[in-house]
mmCIF file of the N, C-alpha and C atoms, coordinates in Angstrom:
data_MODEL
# 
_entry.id   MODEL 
# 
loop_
_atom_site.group_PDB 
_atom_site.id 
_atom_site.type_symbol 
_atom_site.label_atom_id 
_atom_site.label_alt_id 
_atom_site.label_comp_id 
_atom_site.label_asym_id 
_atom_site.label_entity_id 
_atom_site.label_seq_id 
_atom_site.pdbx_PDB_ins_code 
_atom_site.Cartn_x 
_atom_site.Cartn_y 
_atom_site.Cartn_z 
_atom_site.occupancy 
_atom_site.B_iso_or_equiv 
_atom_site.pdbx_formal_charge 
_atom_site.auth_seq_id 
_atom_site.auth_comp_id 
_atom_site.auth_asym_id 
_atom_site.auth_atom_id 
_atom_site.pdbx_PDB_model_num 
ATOM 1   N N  . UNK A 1 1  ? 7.518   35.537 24.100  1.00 0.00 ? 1  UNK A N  1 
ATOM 2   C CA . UNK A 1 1  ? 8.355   34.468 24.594  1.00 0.00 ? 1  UNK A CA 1 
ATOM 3   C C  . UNK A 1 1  ? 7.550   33.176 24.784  1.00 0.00 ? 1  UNK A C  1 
ATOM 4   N N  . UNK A 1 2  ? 6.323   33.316 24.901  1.00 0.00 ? 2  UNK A N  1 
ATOM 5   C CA . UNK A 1 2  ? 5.190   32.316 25.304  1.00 0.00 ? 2  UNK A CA 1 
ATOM 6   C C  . UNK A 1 2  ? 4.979   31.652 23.812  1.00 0.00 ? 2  UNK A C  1 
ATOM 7   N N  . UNK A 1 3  ? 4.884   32.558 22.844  1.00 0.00 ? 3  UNK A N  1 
ATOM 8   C CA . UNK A 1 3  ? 5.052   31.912 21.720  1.00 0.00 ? 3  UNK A CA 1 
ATOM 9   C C  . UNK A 1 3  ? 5.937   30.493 21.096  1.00 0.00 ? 3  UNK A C  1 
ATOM 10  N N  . UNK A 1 4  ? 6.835   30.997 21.582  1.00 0.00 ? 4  UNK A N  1 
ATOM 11  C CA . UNK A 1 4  ? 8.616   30.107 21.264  1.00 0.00 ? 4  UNK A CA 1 
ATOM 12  C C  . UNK A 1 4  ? 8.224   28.736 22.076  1.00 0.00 ? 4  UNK A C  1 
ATOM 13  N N  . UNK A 1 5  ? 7.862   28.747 23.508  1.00 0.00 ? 5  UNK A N  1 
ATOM 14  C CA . UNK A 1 5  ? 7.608   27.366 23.813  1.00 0.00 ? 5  UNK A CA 1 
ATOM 15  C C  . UNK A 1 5  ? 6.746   26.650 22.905  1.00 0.00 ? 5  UNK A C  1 
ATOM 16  N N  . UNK A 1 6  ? 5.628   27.445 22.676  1.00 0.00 ? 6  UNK A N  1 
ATOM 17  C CA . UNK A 1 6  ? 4.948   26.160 22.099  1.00 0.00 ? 6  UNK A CA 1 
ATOM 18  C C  . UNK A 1 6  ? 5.615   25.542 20.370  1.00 0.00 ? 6  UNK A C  1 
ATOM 19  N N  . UNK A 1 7  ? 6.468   27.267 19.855  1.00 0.00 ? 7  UNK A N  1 
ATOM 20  C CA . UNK A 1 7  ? 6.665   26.829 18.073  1.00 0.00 ? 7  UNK A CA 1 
ATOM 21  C C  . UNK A 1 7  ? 7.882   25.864 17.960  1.00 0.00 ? 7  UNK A C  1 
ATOM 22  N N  . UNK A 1 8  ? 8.476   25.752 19.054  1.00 0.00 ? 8  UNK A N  1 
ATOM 23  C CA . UNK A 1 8  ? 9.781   24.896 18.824  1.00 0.00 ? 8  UNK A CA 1 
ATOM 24  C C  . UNK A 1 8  ? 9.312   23.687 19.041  1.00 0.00 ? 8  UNK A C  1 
ATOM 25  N N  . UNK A 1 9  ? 8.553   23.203 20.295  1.00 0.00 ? 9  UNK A N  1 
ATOM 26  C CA . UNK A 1 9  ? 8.190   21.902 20.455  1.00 0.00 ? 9  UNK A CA 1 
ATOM 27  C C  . UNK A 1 9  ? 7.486   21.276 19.141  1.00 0.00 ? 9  UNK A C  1 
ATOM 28  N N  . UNK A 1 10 ? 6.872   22.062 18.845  1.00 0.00 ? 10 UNK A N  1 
ATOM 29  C CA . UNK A 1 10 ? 5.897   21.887 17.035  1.00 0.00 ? 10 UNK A CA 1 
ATOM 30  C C  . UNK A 1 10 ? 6.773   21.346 16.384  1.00 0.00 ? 10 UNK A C  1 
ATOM 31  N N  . UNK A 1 11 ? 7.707   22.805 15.830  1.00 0.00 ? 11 UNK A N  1 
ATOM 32  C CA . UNK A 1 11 ? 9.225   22.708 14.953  1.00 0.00 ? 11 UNK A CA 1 
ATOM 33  C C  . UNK A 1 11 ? 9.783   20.858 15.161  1.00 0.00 ? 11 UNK A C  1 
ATOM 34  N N  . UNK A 1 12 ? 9.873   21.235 16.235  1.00 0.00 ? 12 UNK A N  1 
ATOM 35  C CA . UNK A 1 12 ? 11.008  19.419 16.755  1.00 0.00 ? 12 UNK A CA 1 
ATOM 36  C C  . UNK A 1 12 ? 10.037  18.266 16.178  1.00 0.00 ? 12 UNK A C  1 
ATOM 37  N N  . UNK A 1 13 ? 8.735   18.209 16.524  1.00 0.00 ? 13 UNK A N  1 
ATOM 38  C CA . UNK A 1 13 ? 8.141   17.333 16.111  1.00 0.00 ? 13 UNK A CA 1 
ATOM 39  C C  . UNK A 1 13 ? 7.730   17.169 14.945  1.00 0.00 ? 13 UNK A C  1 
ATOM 40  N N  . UNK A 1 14 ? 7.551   18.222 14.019  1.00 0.00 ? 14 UNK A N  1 
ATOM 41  C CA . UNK A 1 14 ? 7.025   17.736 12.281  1.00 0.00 ? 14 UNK A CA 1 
ATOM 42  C C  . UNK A 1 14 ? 8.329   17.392 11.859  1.00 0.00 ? 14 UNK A C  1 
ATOM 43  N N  . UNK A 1 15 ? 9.403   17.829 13.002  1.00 0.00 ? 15 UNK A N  1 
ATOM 44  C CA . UNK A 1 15 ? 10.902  17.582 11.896  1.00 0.00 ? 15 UNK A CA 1 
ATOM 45  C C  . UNK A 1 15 ? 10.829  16.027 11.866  1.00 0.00 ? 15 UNK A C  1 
ATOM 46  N N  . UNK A 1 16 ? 10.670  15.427 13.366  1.00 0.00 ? 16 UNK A N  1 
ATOM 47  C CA . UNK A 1 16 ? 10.733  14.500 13.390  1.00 0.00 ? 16 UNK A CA 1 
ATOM 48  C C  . UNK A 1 16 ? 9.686   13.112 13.079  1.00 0.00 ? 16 UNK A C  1 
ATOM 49  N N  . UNK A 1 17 ? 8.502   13.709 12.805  1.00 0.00 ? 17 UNK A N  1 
ATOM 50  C CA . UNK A 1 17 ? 7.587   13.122 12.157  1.00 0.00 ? 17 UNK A CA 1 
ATOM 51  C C  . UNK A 1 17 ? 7.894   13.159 10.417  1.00 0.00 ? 17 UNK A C  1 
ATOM 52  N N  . UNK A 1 18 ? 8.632   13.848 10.170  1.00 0.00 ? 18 UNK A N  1 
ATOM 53  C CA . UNK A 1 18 ? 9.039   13.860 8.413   1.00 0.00 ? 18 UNK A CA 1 
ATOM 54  C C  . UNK A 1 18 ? 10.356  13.282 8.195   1.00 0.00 ? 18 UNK A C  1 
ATOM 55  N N  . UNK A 1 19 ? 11.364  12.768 9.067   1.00 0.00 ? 19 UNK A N  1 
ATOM 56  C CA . UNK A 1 19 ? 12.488  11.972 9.173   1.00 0.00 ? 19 UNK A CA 1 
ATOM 57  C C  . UNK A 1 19 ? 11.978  10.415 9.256   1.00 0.00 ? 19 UNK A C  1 
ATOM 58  N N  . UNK A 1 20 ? 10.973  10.328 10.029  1.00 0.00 ? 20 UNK A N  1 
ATOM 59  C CA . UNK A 1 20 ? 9.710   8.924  10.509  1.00 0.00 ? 20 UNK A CA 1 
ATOM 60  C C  . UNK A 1 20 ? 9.763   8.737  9.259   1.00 0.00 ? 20 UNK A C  1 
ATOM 61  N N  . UNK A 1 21 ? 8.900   9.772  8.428   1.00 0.00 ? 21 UNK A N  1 
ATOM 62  C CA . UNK A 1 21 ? 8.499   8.825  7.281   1.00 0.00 ? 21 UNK A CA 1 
ATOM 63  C C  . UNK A 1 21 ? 9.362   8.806  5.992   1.00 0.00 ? 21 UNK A C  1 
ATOM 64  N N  . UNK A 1 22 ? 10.376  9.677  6.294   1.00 0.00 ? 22 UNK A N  1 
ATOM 65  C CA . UNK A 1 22 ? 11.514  9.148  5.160   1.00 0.00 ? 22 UNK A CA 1 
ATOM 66  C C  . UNK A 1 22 ? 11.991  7.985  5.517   1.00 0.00 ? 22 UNK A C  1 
ATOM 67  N N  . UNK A 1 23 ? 12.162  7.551  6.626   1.00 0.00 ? 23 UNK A N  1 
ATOM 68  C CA . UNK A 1 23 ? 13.103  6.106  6.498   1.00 0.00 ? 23 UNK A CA 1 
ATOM 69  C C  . UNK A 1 23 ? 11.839  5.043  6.832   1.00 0.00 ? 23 UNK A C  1 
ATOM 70  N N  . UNK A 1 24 ? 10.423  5.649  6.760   1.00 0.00 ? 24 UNK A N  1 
ATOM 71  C CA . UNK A 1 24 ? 9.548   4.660  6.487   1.00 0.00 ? 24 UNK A CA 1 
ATOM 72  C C  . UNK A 1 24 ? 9.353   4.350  4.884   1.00 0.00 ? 24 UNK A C  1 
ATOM 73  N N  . UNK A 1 25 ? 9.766   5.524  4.343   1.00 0.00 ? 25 UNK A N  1 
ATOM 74  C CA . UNK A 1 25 ? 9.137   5.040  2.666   1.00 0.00 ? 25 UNK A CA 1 
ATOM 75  C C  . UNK A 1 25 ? 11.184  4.429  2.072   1.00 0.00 ? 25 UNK A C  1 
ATOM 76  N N  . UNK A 1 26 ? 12.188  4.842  2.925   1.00 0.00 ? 26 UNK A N  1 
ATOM 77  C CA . UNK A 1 26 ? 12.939  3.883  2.407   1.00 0.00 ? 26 UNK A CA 1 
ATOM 78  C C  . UNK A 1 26 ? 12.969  2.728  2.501   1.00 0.00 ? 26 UNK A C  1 
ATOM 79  N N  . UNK A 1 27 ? 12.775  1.978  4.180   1.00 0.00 ? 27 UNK A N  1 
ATOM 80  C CA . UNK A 1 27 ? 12.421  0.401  4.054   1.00 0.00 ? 27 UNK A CA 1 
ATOM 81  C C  . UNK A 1 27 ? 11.072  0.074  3.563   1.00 0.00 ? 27 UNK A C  1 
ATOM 82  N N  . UNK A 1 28 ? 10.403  0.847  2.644   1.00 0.00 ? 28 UNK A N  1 
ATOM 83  C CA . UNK A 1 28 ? 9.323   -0.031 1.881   1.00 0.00 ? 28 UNK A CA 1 
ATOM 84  C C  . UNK A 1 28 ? 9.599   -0.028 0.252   1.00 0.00 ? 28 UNK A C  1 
ATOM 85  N N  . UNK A 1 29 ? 10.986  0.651  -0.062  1.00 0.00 ? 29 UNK A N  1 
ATOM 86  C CA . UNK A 1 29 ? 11.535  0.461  -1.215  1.00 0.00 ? 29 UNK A CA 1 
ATOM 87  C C  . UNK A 1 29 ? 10.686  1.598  -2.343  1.00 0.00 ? 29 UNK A C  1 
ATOM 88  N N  . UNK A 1 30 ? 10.344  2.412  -1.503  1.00 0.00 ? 30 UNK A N  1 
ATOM 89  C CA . UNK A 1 30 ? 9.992   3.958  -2.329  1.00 0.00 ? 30 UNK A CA 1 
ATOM 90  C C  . UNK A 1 30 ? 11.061  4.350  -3.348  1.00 0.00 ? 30 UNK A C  1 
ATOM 91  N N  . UNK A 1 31 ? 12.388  3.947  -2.786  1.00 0.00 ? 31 UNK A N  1 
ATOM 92  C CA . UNK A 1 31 ? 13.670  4.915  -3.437  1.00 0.00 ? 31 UNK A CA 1 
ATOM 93  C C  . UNK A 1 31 ? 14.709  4.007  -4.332  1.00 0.00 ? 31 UNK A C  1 
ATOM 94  N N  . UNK A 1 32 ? 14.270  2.392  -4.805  1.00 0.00 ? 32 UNK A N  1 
ATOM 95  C CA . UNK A 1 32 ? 14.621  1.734  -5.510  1.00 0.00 ? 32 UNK A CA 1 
ATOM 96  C C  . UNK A 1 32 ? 15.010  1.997  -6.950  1.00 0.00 ? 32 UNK A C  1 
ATOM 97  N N  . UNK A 1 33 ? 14.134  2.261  -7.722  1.00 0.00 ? 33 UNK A N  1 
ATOM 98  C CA . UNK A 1 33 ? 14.488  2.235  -8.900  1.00 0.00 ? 33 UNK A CA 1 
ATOM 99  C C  . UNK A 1 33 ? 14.264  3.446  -9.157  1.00 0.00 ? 33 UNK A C  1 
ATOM 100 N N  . UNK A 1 34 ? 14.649  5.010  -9.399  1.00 0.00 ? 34 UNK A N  1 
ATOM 101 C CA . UNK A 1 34 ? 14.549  5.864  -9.688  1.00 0.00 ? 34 UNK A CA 1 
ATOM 102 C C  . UNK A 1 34 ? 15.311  6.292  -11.105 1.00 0.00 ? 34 UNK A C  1 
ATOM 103 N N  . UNK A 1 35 ? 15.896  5.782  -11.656 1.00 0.00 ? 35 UNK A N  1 
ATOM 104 C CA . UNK A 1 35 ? 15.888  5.371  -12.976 1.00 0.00 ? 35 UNK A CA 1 
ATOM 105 C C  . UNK A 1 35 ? 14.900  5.007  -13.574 1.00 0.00 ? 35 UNK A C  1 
ATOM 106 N N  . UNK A 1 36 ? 14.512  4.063  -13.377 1.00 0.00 ? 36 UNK A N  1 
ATOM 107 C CA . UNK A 1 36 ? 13.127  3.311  -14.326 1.00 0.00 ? 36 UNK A CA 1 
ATOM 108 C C  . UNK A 1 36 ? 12.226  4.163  -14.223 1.00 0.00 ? 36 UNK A C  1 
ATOM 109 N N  . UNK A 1 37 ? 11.937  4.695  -13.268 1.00 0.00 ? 37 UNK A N  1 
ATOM 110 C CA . UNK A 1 37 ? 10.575  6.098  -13.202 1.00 0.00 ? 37 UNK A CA 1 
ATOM 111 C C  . UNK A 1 37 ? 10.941  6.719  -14.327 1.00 0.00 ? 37 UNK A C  1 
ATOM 112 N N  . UNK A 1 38 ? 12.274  7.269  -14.097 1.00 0.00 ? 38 UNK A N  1 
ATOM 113 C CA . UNK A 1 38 ? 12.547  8.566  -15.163 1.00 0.00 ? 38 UNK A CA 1 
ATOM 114 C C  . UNK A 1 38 ? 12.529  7.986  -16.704 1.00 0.00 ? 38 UNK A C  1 
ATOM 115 N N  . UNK A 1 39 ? 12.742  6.939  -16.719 1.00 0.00 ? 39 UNK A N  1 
ATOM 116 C CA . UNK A 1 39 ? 12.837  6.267  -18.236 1.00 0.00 ? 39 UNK A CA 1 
ATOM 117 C C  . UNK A 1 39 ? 10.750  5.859  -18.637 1.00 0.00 ? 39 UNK A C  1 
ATOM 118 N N  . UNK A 1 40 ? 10.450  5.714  -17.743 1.00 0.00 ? 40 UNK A N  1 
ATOM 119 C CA . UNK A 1 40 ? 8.934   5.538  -17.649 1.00 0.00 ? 40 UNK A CA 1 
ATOM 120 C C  . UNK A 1 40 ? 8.365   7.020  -18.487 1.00 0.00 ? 40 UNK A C  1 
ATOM 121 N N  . UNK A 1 41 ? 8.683   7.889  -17.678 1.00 0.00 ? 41 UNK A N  1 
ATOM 122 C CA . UNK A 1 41 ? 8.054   9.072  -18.646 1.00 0.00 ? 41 UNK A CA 1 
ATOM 123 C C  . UNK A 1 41 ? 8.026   9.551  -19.801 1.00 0.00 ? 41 UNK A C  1 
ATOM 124 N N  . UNK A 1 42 ? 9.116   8.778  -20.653 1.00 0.00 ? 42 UNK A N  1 
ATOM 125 C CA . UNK A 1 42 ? 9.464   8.686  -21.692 1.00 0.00 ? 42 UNK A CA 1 
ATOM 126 C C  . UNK A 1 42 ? 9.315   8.149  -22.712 1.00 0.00 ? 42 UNK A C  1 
ATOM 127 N N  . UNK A 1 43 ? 8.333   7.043  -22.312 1.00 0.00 ? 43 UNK A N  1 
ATOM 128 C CA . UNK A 1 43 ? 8.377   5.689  -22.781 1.00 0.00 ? 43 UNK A CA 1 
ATOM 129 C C  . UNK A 1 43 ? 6.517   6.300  -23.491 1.00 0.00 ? 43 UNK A C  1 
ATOM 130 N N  . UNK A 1 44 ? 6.640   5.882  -24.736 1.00 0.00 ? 44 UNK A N  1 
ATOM 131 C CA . UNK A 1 44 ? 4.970   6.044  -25.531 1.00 0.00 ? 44 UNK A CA 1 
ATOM 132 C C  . UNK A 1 44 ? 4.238   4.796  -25.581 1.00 0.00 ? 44 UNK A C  1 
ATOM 133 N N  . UNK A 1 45 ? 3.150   4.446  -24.944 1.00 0.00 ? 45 UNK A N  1 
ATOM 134 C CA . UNK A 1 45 ? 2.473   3.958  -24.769 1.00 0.00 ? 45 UNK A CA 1 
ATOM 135 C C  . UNK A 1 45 ? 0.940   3.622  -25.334 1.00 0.00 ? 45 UNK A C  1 
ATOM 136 N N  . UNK A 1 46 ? 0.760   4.931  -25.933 1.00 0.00 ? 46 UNK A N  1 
ATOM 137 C CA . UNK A 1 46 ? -0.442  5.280  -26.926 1.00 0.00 ? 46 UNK A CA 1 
ATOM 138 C C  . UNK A 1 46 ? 0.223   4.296  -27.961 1.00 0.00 ? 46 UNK A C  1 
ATOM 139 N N  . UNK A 1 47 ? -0.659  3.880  -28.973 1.00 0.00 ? 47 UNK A N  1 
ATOM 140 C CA . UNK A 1 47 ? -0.745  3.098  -30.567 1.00 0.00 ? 47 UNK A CA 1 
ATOM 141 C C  . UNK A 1 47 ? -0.966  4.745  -31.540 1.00 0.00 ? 47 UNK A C  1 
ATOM 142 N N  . UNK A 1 48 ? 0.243   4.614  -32.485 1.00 0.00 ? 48 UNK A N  1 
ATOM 143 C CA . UNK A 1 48 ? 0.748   5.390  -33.349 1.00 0.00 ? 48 UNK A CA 1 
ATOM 144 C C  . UNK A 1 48 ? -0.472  5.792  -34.091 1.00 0.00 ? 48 UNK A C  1 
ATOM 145 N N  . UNK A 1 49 ? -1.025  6.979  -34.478 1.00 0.00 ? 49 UNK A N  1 
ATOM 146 C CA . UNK A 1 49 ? -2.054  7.329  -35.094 1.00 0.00 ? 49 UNK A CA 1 
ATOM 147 C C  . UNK A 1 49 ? -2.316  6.619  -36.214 1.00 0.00 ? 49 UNK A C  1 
ATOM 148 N N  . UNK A 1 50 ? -3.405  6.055  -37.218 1.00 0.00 ? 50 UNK A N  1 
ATOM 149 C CA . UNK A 1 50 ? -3.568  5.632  -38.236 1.00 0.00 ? 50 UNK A CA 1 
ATOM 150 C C  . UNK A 1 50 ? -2.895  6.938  -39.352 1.00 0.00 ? 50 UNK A C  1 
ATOM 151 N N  . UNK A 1 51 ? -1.915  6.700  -40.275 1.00 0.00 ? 51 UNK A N  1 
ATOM 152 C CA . UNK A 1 51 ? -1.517  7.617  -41.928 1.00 0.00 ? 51 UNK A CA 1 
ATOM 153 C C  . UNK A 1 51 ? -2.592  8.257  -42.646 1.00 0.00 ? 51 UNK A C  1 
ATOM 154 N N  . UNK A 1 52 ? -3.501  6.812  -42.778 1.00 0.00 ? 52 UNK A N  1 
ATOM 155 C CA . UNK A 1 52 ? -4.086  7.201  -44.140 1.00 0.00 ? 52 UNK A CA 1 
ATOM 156 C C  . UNK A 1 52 ? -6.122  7.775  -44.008 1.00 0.00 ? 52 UNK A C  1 
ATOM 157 N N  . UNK A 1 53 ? -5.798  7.476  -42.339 1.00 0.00 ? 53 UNK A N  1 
ATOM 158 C CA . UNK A 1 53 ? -7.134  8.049  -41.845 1.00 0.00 ? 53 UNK A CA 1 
ATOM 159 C C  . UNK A 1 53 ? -6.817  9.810  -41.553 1.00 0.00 ? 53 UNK A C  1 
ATOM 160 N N  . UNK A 1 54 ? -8.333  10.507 -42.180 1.00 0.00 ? 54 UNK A N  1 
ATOM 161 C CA . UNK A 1 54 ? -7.800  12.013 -42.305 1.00 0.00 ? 54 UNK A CA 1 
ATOM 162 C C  . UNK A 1 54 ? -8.949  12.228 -41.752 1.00 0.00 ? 54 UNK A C  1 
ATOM 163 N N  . UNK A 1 55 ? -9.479  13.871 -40.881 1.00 0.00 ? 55 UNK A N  1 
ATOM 164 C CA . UNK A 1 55 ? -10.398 14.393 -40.801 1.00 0.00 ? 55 UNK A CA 1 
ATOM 165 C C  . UNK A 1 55 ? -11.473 14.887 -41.886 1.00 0.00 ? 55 UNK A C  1 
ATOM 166 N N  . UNK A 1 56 ? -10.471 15.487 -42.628 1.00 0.00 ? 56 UNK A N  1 
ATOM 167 C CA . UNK A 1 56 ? -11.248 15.892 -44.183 1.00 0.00 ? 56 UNK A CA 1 
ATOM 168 C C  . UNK A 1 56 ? -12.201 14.619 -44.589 1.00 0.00 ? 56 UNK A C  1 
ATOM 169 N N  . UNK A 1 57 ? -12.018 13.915 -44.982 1.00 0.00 ? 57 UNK A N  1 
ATOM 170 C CA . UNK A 1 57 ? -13.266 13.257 -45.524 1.00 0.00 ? 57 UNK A CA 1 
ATOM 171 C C  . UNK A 1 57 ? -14.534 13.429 -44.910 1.00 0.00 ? 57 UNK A C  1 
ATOM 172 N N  . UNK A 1 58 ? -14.887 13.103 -43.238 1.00 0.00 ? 58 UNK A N  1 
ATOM 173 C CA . UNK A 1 58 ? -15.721 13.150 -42.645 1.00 0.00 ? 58 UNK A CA 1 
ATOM 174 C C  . UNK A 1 58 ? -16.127 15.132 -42.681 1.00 0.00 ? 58 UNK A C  1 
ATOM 175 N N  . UNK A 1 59 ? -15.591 15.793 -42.949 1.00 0.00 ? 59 UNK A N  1 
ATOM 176 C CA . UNK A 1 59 ? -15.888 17.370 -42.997 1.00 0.00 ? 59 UNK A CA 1 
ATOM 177 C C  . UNK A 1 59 ? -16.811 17.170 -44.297 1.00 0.00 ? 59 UNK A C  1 
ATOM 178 N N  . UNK A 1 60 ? -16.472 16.637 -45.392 1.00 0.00 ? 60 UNK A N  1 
ATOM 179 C CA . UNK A 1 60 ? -16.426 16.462 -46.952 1.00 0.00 ? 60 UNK A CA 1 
ATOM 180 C C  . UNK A 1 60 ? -18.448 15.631 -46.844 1.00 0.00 ? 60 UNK A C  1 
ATOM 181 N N  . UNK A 1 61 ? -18.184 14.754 -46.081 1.00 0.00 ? 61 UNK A N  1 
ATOM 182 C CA . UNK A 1 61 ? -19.533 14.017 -46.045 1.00 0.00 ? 61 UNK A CA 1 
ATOM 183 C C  . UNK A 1 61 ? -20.788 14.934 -45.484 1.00 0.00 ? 61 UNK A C  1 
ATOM 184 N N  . UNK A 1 62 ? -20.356 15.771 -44.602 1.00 0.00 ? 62 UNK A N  1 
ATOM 185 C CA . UNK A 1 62 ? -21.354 16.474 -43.296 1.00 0.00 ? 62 UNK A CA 1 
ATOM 186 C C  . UNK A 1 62 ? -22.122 17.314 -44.504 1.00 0.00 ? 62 UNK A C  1 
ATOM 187 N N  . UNK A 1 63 ? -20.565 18.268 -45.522 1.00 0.00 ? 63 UNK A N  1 
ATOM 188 C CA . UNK A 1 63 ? -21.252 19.008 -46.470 1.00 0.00 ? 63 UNK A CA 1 
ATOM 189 C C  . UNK A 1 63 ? -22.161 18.610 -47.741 1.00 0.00 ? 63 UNK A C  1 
ATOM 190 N N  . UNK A 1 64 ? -22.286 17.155 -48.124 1.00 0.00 ? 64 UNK A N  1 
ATOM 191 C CA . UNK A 1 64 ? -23.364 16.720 -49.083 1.00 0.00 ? 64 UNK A CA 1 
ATOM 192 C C  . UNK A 1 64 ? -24.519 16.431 -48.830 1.00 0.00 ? 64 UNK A C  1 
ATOM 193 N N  . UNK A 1 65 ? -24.389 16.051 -47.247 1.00 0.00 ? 65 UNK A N  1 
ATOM 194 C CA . UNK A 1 65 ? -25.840 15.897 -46.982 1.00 0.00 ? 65 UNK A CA 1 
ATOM 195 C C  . UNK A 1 65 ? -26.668 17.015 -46.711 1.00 0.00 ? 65 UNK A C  1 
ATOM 196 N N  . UNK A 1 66 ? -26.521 18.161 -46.039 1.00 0.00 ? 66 UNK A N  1 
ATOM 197 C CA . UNK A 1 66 ? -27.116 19.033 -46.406 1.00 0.00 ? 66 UNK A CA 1 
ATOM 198 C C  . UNK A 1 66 ? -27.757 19.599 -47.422 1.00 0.00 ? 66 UNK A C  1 
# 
């Protein structure tokens, strides 16, 4: 029973320390554009590999010099 006092007072407080910081990260505009995130992950950003550059050649060179 000695237990319960202390796990509820705990309980009450992380609840309410994790409600704190939800409506702290809503007025700092955490939850604005959640669209654009999801379209962000999607989006390619790397430069398209070179076509006409191949590995083989450089394999092709290693074996003449030997």
């Amino acid at each position: 029973m000695s237990g319960l006092a202390i796990l509820i007072p705990v309980a009450l407080l992380m609840g309410l320390a994790g409600l704190a910081f939800f409506f702290w990260a809503m007025r700092n505009g955490q939850f604005d554009d959640l669209d654009g995130a999801a379209q962000r992950v999607l989006i390619d950003e790397e430069a398209p590999p070179c076509v006409g550059k191949s590995d083989d050649n450089e394999a092709d060179d290693h074996d003449t010099k030997a």
